[in-house]
C-alpha positions in Angstrom: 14.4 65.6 5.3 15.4 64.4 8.9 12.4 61.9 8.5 13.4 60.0 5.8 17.1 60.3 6.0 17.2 57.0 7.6 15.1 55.3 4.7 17.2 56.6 1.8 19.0 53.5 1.2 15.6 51.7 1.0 14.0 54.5 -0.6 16.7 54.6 -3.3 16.6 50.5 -4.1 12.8 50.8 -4.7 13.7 53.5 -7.3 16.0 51.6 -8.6 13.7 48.3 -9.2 11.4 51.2 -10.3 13.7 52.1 -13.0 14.1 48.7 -14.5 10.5 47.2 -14.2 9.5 50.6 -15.8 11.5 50.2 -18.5 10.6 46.0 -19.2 6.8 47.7 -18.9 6.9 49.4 -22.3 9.7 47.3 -23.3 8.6 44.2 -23.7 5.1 44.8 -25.1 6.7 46.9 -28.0 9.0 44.2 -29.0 6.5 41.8 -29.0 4.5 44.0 -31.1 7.4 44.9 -33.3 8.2 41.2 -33.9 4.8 40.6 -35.5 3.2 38.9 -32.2 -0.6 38.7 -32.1 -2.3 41.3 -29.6 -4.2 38.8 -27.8 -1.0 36.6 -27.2 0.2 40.1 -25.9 -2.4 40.5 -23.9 -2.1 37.2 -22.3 1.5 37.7 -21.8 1.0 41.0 -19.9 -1.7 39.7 -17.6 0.4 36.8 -16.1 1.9 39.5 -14.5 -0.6 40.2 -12.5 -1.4 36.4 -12.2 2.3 36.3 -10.6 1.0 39.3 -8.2 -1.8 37.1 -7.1 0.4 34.4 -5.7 3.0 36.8 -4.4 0.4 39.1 -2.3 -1.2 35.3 -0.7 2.8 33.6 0.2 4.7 37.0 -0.3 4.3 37.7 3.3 5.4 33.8 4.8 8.5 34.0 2.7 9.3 37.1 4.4 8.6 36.0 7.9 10.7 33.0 7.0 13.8 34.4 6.1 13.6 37.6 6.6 13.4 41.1 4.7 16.9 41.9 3.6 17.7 38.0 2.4 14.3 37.6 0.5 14.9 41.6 -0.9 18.4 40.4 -2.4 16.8 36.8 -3.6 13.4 38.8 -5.7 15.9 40.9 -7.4 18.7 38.2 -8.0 15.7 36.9 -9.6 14.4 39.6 -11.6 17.5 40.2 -12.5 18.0 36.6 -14.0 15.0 37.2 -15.6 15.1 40.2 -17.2 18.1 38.8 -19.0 16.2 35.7 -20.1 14.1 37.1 -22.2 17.0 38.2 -24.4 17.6 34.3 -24.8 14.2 33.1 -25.7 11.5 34.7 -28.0 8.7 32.8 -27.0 5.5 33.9 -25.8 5.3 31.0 -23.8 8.4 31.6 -21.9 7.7 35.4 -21.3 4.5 34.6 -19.9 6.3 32.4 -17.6 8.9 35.1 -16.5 5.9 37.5 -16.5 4.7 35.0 -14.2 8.1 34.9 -11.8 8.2 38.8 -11.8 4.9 39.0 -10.9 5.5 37.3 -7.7 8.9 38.6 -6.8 7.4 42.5 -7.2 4.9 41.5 -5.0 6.7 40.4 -2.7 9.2 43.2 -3.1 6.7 45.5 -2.2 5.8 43.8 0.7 9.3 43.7 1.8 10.0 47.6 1.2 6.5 48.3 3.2 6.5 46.6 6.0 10.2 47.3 6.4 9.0 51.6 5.8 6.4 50.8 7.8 8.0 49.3 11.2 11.0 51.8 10.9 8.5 54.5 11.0 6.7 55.9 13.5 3.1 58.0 14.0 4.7 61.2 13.3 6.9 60.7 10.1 4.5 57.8 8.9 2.5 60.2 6.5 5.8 61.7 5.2 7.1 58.4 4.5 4.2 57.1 3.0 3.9 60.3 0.8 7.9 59.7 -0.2 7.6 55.9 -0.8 4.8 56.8 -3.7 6.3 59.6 -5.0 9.7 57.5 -5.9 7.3 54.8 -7.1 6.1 56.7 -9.6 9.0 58.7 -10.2 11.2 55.1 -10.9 8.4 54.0 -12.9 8.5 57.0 -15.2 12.2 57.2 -16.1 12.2 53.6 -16.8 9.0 54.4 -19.2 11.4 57.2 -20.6 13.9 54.9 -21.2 12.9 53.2 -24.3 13.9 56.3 -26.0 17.2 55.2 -26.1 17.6 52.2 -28.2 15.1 50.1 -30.1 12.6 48.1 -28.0 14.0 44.2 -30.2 17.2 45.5 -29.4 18.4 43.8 -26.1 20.7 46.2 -25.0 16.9 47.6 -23.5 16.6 44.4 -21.5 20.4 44.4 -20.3 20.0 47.5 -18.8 16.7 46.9 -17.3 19.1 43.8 -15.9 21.1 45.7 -15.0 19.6 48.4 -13.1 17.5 45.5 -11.2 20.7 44.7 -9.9 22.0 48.0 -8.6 18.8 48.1 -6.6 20.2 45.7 -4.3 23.4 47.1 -3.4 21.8 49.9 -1.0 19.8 47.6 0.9 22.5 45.0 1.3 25.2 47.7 2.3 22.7 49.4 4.7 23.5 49.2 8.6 20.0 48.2 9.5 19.3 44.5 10.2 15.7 45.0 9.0 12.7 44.4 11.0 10.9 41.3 12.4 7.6 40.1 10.5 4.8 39.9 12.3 1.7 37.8 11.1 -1.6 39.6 10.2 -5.0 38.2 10.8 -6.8 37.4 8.1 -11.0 38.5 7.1 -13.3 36.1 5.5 -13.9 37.8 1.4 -17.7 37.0 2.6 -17.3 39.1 5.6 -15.9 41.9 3.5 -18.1 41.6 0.8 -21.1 42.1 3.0 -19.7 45.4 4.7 -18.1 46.9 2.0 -19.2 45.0 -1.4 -18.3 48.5 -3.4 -14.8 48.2 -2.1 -14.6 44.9 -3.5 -16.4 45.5 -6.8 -14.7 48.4 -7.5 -11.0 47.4 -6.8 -11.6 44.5 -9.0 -13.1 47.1 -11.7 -9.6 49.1 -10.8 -7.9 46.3 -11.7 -9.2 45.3 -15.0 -9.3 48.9 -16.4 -5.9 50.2 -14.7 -4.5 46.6 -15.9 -5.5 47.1 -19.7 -4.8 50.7 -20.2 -1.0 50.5 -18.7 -0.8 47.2 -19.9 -1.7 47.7 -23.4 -1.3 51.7 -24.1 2.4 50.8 -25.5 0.9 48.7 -28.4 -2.0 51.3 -28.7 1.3 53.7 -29.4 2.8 51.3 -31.5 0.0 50.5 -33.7 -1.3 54.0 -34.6 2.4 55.0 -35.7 4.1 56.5 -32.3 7.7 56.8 -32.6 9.5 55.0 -29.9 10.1 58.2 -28.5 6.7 59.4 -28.6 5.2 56.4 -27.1 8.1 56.7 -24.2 6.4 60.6 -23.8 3.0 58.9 -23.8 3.8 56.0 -21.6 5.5 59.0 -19.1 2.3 61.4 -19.3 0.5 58.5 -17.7 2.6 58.2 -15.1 2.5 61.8 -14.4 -1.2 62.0 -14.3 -1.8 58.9 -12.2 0.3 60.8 -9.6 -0.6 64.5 -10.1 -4.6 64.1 -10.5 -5.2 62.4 -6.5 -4.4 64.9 -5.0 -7.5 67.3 -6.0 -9.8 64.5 -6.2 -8.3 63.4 -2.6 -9.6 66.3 -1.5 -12.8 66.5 -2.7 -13.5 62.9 -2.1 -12.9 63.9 2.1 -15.3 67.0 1.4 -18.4 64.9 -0.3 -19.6 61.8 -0.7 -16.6 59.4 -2.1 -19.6 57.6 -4.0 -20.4 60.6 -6.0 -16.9 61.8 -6.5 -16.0 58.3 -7.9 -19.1 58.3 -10.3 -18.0 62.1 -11.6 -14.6 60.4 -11.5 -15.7 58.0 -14.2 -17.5 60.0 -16.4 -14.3 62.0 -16.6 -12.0 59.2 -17.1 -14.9 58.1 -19.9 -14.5 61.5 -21.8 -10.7 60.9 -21.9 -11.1 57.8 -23.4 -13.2 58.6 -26.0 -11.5 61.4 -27.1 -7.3 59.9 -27.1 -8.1 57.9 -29.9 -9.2 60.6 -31.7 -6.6 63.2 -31.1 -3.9 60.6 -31.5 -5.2 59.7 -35.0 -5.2 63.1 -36.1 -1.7 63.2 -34.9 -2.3 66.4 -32.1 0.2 64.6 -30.1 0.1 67.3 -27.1 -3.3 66.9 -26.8 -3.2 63.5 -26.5 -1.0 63.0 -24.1 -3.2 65.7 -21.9 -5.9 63.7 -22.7 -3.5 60.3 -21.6 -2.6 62.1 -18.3 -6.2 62.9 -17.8 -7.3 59.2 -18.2 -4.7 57.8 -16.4 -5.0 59.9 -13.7 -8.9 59.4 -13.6 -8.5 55.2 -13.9 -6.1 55.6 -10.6 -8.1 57.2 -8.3 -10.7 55.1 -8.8 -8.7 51.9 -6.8 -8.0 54.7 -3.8 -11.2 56.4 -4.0 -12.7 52.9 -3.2 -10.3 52.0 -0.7 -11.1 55.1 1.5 -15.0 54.4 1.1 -14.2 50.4 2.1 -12.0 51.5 5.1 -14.7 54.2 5.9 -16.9 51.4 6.3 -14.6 49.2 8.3 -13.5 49.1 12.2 -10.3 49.8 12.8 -8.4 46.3 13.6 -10.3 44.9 10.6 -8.7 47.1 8.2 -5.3 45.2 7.5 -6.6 42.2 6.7 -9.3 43.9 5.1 -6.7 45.4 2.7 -5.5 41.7 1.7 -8.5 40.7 0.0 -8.9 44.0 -1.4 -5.5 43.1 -2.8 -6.6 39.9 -4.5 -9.5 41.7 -5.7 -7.0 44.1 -7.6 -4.8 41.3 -8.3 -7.4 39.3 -10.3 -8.9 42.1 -12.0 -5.7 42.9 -13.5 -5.2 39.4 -15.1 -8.6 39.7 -16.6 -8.0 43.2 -18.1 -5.1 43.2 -20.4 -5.7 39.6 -22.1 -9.5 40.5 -22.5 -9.0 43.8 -24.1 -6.2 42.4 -26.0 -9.0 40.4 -27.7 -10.8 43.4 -28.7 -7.9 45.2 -29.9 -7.4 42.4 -32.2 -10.6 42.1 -33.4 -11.8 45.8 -33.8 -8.8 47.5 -33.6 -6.3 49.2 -31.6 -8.9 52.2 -30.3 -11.4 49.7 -28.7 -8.9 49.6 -26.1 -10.3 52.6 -25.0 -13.9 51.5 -25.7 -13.1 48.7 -23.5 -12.3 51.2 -20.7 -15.2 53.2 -21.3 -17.8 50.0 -21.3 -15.8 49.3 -17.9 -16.5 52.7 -16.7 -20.3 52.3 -17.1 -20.4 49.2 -15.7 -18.8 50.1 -12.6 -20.6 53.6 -12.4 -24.3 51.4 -12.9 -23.5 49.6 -9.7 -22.2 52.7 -7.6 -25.5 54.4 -8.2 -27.0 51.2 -7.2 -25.5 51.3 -3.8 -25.7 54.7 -3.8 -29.7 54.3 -3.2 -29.5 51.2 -1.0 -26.9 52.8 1.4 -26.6 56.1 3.0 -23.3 57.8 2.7 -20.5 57.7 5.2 -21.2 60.6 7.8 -18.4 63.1 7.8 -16.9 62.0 11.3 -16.5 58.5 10.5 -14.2 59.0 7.8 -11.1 58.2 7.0 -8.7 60.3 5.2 -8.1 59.7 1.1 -4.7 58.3 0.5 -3.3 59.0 -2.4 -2.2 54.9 -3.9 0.4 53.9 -6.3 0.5 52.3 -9.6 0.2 48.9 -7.9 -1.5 49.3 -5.0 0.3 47.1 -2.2 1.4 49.6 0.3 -1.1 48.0 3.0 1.3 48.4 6.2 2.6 51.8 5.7 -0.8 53.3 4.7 -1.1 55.7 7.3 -4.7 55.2 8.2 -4.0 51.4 9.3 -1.5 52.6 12.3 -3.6 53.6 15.2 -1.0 54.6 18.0 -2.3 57.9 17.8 -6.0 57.6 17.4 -7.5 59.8 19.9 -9.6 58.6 22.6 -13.6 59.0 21.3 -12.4 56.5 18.2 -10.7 54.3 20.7 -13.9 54.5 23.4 -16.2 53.8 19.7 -14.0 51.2 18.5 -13.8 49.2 21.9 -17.9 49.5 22.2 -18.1 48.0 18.2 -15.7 45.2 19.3 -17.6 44.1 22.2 -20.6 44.9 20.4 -19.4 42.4 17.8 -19.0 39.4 20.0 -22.2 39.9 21.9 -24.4 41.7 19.4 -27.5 40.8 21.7 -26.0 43.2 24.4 -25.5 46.4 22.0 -27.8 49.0 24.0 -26.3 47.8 27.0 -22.7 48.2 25.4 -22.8 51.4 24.5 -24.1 52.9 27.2 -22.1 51.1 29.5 -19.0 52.8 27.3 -20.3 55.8 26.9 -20.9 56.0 30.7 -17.1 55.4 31.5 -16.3 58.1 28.9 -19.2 60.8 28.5 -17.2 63.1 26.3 -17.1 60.8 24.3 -20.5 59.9 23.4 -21.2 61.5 20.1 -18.6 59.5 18.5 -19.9 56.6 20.3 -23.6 57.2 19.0 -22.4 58.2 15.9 -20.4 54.7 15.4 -23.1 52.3 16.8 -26.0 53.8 14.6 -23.6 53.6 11.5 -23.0 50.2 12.4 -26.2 49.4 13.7 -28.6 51.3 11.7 -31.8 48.9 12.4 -31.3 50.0 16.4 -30.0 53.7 15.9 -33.2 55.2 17.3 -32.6 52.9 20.3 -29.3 53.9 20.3 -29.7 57.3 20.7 -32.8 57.3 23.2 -30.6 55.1 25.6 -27.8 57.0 25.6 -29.9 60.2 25.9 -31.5 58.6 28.5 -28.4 58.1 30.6 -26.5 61.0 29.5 -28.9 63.7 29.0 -27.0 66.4 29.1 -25.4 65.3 25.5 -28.8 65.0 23.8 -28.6 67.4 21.4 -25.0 66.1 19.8 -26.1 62.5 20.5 -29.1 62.8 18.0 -27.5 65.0 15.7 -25.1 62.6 15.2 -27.7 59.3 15.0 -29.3 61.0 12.6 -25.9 61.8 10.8 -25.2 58.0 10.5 -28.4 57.0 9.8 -30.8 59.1 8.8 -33.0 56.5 8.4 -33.6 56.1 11.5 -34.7 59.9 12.6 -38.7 59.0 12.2 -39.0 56.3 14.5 -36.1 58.0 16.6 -38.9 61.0 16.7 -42.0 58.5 18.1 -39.5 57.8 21.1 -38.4 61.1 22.0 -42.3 62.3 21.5 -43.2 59.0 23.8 -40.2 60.4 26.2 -42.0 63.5 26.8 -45.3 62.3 27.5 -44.7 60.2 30.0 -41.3 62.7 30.9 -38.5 60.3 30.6 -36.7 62.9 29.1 -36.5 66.8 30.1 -39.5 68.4 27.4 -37.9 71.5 27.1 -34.5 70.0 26.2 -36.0 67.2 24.0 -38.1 69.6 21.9 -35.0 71.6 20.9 -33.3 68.1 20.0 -36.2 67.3 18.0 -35.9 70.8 16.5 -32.2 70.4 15.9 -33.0 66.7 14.3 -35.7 68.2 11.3 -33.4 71.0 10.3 -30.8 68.4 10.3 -33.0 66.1 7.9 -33.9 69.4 5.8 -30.4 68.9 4.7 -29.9 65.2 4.7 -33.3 64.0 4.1 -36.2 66.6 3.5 -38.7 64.0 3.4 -37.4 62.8 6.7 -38.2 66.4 7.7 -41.9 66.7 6.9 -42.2 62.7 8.0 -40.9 64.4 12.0 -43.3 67.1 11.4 -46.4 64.7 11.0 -45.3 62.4 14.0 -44.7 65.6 16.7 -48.3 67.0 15.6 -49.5 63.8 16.3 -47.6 62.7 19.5 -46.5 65.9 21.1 -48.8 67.7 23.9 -50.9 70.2 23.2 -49.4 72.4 26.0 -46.3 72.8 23.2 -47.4 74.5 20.1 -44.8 76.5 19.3 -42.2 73.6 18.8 -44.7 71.9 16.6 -45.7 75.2 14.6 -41.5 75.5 14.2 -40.9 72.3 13.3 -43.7 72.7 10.5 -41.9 75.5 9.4 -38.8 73.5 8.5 -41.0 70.9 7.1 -43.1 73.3 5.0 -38.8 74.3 3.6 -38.0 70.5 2.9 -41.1 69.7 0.9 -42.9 72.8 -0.1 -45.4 71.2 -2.6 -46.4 69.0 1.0 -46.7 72.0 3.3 -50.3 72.1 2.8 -50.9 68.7 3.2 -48.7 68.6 6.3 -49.9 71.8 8.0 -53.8 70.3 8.1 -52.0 67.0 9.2 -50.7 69.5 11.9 -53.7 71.8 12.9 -56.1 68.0 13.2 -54.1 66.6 15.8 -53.1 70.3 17.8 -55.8 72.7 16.8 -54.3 75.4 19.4 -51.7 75.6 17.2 -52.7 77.0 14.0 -52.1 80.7 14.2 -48.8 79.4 14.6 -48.7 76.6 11.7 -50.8 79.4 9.4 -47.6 82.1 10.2 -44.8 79.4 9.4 -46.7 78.1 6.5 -47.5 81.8 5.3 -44.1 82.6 5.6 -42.6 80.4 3.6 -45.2 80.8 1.1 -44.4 84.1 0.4 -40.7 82.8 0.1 -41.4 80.3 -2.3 -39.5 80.2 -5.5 -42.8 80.3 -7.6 -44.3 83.6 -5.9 -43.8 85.7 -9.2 -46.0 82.8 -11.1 -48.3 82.6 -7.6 -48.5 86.4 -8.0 -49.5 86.4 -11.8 -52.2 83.7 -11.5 -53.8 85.6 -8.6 -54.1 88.7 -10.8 -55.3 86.8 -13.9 -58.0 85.4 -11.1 -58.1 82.0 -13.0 -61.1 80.1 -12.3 -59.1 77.3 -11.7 -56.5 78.9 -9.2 -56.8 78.3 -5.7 -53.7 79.6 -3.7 -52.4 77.5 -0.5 -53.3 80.2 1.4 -57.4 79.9 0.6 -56.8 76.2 0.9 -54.7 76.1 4.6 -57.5 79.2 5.5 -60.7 76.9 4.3 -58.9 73.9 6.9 -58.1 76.1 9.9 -62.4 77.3 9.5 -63.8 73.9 9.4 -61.2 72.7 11.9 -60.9 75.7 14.5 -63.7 77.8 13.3 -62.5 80.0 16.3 -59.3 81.1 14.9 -60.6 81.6 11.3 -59.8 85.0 11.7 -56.4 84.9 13.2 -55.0 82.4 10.8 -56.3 84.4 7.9 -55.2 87.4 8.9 -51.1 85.8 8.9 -52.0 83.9 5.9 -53.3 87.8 4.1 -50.4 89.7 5.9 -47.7 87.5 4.2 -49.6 86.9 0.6 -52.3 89.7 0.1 -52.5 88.7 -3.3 -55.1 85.7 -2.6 -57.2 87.8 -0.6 -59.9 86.9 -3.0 -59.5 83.1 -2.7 -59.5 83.4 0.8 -62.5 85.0 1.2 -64.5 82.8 -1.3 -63.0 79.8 0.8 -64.7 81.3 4.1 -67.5 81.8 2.2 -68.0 78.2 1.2 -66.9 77.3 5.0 -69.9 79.2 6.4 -71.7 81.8 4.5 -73.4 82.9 7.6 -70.5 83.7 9.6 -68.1 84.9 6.5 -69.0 88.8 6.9 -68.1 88.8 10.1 -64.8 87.2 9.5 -64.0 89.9 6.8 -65.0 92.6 9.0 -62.2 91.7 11.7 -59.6 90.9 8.9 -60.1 94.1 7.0 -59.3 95.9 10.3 -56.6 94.2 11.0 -55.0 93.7 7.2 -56.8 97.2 5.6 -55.3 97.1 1.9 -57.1 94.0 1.4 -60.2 95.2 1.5 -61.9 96.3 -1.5 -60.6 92.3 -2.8 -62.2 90.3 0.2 -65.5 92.4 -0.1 -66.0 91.9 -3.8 -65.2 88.3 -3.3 -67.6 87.6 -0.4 -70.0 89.9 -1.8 -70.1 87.7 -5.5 -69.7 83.9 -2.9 -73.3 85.1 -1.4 -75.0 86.3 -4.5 -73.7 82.7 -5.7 -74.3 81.1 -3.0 -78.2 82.2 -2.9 -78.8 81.4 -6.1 -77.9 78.1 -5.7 -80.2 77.7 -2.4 -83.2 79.6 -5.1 -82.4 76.8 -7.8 
């Protein structure tokens, strides 16, 4: 409580603006709807509101800086205030566009006002609890004043008087606070190109935000209105989206900083989709609880999309850019939400008042079509490079108080990271050299730096990581495991230089294997085929003096792709015959833990003419190959699936007929209980095999 005492006379004139812009909300929709007004002239009215937002989020923040925060907080409201009272005078759509119009632009710049005056006044350590306090009386003003049209009917304008009226309250405690409020600083500005190319999700998708959050708050009050509500049932149903928008961020906050926003935001959708199909159902049947879970679910769905989005833009942004990032991102919003209401206004009135909620679906799918889309041209943010999820309010403007766009206390790896990106920036020709100058002035800090410059810099990761390794190699292991975190992309060619490295011993072997180790289980995770890609370059490119890294790495290879390890342990024994016992043992094992062993198993029994197990297969290889360690490799190959004891023989036998017996001998000794199979096998090969040479 001690951090926030000072902001409770701020803190209670936003709930009071709250209040009466909740209330004018659902008000003024249902009276227009009452008095017989089309719904596309509805919807028109109800998205100049958001056209007002537009031109208060782009001059909002000069008229602040002009004449300060507590003057232009008591001129908005004297304004509002004005307003709400005007539409008691005229009826006219016309007109009520206009004031929808003038409120749009004094909320805006309301919101601004309350913001950056929360956001100066606070400080790193309360900033979180301020921000979480701000958007919980948002949304707790906002759903009392939904409540509110309980209480008379919405063409009565005793509604609109006390929306007036409560507008006006909400100056009193800022104008009868002690603080002088703060000075306005001015924010630099992004190019919308420049943001489009690093984050064009964020953009897409806050615009999508717009248009769906804009036509479901928007218009839900004449959805209530036109399938029978009460005015007191459309009040509870106007609430339960309030309630939901709130309530439902917090668990998908969470799992959105646990996985991959981009997947959370599709699974997001599909939910919010259900919802939608379903309310309209449910409310025609008249199972009014039920629909209002299945508003609260929908509405809390449609506003985590717009935060969900933000967290992946900001994850993708540097630091100092994400302010003025956040203003585009607010145009974005901002022009979405004029397009929504009028447009699905026009397919209310056309098909009726349930293709609102088609309309939201259709949204849905097009916004889920082009997250999968990015989702396979771009690899997800890596864990470390993440922001935090913020949970947003219903009109998402809190740009200075969001806690992740105050850096005071961002510890010293992101600051070393974001000063290399920065320079890095300006001379882009001079990033090697950047970084590793950085990381050189701070060396516990170079996973954070490698991480950030291959995230960045994906096309030059693998030089990334091989220069910093180079100059710091006692870090080599966390500076390619995070390179390959970033950009995964990058791990084969990241491989070819280490490989190179140790050849011509650049880089410690000993030390390097283990980081080239490390980097395929890492990639079994990430990237299998990454994985069995590493194992094909180290048989290649490693010396021969190191066969058990390569036979280990083939093992992890043979887990990521199992229907390749065949193919990828003969790639393996070509290239570094000495190790095939080796390759045989990690293939072998991983045979015999293959999911399919019980189908393996049966088809070995059945001896079906067309079966050949990978065992005979990686044991016919290893005898053309390295005819020397025929026996060996069989021998681990028989030990770990004894079943194909039969196909391995007859694949010796075709091998070398002459020198098969010999090779059974030695692996009956050694692997007994598969001998009566391999004798029988070899025995029928020869009898075959002569017959042929008599034909």
């Amino acid at each position: 409580m001690g951090a926030i005492s000072q902001f409770i006379p701020l803190l209670l004139s936003c709930a009071l603006m709250l209040v009466g812009n909740g209330l004018l909300f659902i008000v003024l929709p249902m009276s227009m709807r009452m008095g017989g007004t089309e719904t596309d002239t509805i919807g028109m009215v109800m998205s100049a509101y958001f056209l007002g937002m537009l031109f208060g989020s782009l001059y909002g923040r000069h008229l602040i800086a002009r004449v300060g925060h507590i003057r232009i907080f008591a001129a908005c409201m004297a304004i509002a205030t004005v307003s709400a009272l005007t539409y008691t005078i005229w009826e006219s759509a016309i007109v009520w566009g206009l004031l929808r119009v003038v409120a749009g632009i004094c909320n805006a710049t309301l919101f601004m006002t309350m913001e950056t005056w929360l956001s100066d006044s606070s400080n790193s350590e309360n900033r979180g609890t301020v921000f979480g306090t701000y958007q919980f009386v948002t949304y707790f003003g906002l759903t009392i004043g939904q409540m509110m049209l309980a209480l008379a009917n919405p063409q009565d304008n005793i509604l609109f008087i006390y929306a007036a009226g409560i507008l006006c309250l909400a100056m009193l405690p800022v104008l009868m606070s002690k603080s002088s409020g703060p000075r306005l600083t001015e924010t630099q500005s992004m190019k919308f190109r420049s943001l489009l190319k690093v984050s064009p999700l964020g953009v897409v998708g806050i615009f999508m935000a717009g248009i769906t959050q804009g036509a479901f708050f928007q218009m839900s009050s004449v959805f209530g209105a036109d399938v029978g509500f009460t005015n007191g049932q459309i009040a509870t149903f106007m609430s339960a989206t309030m309630i939901g928008g709130f309530l439902l961020q917090f668990p998908v906050g969470k799992l959105a900083d646990l996985f991959d926003r981009r997947s959370i935001l599709v699974l997001n959708l599909i939910i919010a989709s259900f919802a939608a199909i379903v309310l309209p159902f449910l409310a025609e049947r008249g199972a009014l609880m039920m629909t209002y879970g299945a508003a609260l679910v929908l509405s809390g769905a449609l506003a985590c999309v717009y935060p969900i989005v933000l967290a992946d833009a900001y994850d993708r942004l540097q630091p100092h850019e994400m302010v003025p990032a956040s203003g585009k991102l607010i145009l974005a919003y901002a022009t979405g939400g004029v397009i929504g209401p009028y447009t699905s206004s026009l397919a209310m009135k056309n098909i009726g008042a349930e293709a609102l909620f088609g309309y939201i679906v259709i949204a849905n799918m097009v916004l889920m079509a082009f997250v999968l889309y990015r989702m396979a041209m771009r690899a997800p943010v890596p864990e470390q490079l993440q922001e935090a999820f913020v949970v947003q309010g219903p009109t998402p403007l809190a740009t200075d108080l969001d806690p992740r766009t105050e850096y005071q206390g961002i510890d010293e790896s992101s600051v070393a990271a974001d000063t290399a990106m920065s320079l890095a920036e300006e001379h882009p020709e001079d990033l090697l050299d950047i970084v590793v100058s950085v990381a050189e002035h701070h060396p516990d800090n170079v996973a954070n730096i490698a991480a950030t410059a291959a995230y960045y810099y994906p096309e030059q990761a693998a030089q990334v990581a091989l220069y910093l390794c180079r100059a710091i190699p006692d870090a080599q292991l966390e500076i390619v495991s995070q390179v390959a975190g970033a950009a995964p992309e990058a791990s084969a060619r990241l491989t070819e230089y280490m490989c190179a490295d140790i050849l011509n011993q650049s880089l410690d072997p000993l030390r390097t294997s283990k980081a080239l180790i490390q980097l395929t289980r890492q990639m079994l995770d990430q990237a299998p085929l990454q994985a069995t890609e590493i194992a094909t370059i180290v048989s290649q490119e490693v010396p021969e003096s190191m066969p058990e890294m390569v036979a280990e790495i083939a093992l992890i290879a043979a887990e990521a792709a199992p229907e390749q390890r065949i193919e990828v342990a003969t790639s393996i024994i070509q290239e570094v015959p000495e190790a095939s016992v080796e390759v045989a043992a990690s293939v072998a094992e991983s045979i015999a833990a293959s999911p399919d062993e019980e189908l393996h198993t049966f088809l070995a029994a059945e001896e079906d003419e067309n079966y050949l197990g990978e065992a005979a297969e990686l044991a016919a290889v290893v005898a053309q190959e390295t005819p020397e360690q025929a026996v060996d490799v069989a021998t681990v190959l028989l030990e770990a699936v004894p079943e194909d004891a039969s196909q391995v023989a007859e694949s010796l036998a075709q091998v070398d007929p002459e020198q098969v017996e010999e090779w059974v001998e030695e692996i009956v000794e050694a692997v007994p209980e598969v001998a009566e199979e391999m004798t029988e096998a070899v025995t029928s090969s020869l009898s075959d095999h002569d017959a042929d040479k008599l034909d």
